[in-house]
C-alpha positions as a printed Julia matrix, in Angstrom:
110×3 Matrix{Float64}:
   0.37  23.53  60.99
   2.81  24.11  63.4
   2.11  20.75  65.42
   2.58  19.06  61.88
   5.45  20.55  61.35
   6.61  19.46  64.64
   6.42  15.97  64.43
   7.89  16.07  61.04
  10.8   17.85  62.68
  11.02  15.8   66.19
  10.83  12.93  63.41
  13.86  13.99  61.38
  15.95  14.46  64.34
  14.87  11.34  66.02
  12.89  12.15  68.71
   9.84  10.05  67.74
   9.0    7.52  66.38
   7.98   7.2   62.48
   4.81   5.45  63.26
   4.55   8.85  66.5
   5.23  11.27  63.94
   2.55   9.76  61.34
  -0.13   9.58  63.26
   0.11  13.15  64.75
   0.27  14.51  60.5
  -2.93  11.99  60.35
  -4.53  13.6   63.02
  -3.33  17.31  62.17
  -4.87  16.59  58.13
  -8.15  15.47  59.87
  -8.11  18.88  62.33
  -7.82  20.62  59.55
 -10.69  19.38  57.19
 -12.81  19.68  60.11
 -13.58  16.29  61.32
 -12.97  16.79  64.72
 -14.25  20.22  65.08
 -16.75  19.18  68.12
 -13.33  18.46  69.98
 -13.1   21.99  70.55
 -15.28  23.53  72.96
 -13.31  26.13  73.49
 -14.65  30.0   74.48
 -12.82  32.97  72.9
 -12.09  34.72  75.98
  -9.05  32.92  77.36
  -5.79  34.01  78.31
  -3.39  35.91  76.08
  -0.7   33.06  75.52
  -3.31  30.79  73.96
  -2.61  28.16  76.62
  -6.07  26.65  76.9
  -6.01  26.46  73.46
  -2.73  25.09  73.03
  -3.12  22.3   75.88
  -6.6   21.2   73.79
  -4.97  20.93  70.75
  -2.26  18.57  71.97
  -4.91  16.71  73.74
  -6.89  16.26  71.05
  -4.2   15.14  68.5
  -2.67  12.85  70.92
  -5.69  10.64  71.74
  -7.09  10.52  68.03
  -3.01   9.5   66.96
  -2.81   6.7   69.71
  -6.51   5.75  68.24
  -4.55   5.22  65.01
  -1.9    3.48  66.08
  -3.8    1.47  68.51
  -6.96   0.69  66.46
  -9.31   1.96  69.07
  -9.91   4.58  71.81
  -8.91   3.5   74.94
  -7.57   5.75  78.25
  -4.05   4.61  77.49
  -2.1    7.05  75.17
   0.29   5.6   73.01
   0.96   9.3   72.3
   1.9   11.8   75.32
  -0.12  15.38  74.52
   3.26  16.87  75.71
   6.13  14.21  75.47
   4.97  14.27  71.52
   2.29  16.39  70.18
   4.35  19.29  71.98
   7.59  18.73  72.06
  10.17  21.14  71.19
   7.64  24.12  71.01
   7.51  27.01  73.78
   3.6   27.76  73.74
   4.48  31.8   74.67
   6.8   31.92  72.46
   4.42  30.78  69.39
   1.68  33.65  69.72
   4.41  35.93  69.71
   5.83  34.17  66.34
   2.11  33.81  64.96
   1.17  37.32  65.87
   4.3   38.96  63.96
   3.95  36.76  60.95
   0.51  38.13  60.69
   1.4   41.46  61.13
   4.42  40.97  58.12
   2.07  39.92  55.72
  -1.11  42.15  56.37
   0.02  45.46  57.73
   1.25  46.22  54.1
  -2.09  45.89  52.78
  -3.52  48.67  55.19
């Protein structure tokens, strides 16, 4: 949610592209209805600040929203996995941010 949200945002204040910003939602909607779940080959054990994690994610996004903007997969990104897909977001600062939301809404229910 938070790289949807990002676009949206980096949209709003103009630093991306409409046609940028909807086709990283696209590709965020299809992430999360599990379309592109082989994408992620990902192990649990990685480092604490979610980086590997992170960096996939943005890769991922970024070459299924060029494939909708360009009509096919190709090696050229239309859509940078940092320049848009991450822009404006701190990756160590977004555990930290995920981690306390978490603990706000569950520690009450121990």
């Amino acid at each position: 949610m938070i790289k949807e949200v990002a676009a949206c945002t980096n949209f709003k204040f103009g630093r991306i592209s409409s046609k940028i910003s909807d086709a990283i939602v696209k590709s965020c909607r299809e992430i999360y209805n599990g379309q592109h779940d082989n994408e992620f080959p990902l192990v649990i054990w990685q480092t604490g600040s979610g980086t590997q994690t992170n960096m996939n994610v943005n890769e991922v996004l970024s070459s299924r929203a060029s494939e909708l903007i360009e009509g096919s997969r190709s090696s050229k990104l239309t859509v940078h996995p940092n320049d848009h897909v991450n822009l404006g977001q701190v990756q160590s600062s977004l555990s930290y941010t995920v981690c306390l939301r978490v603990q706000m809404m569950f520690f009450p229910l121990l």
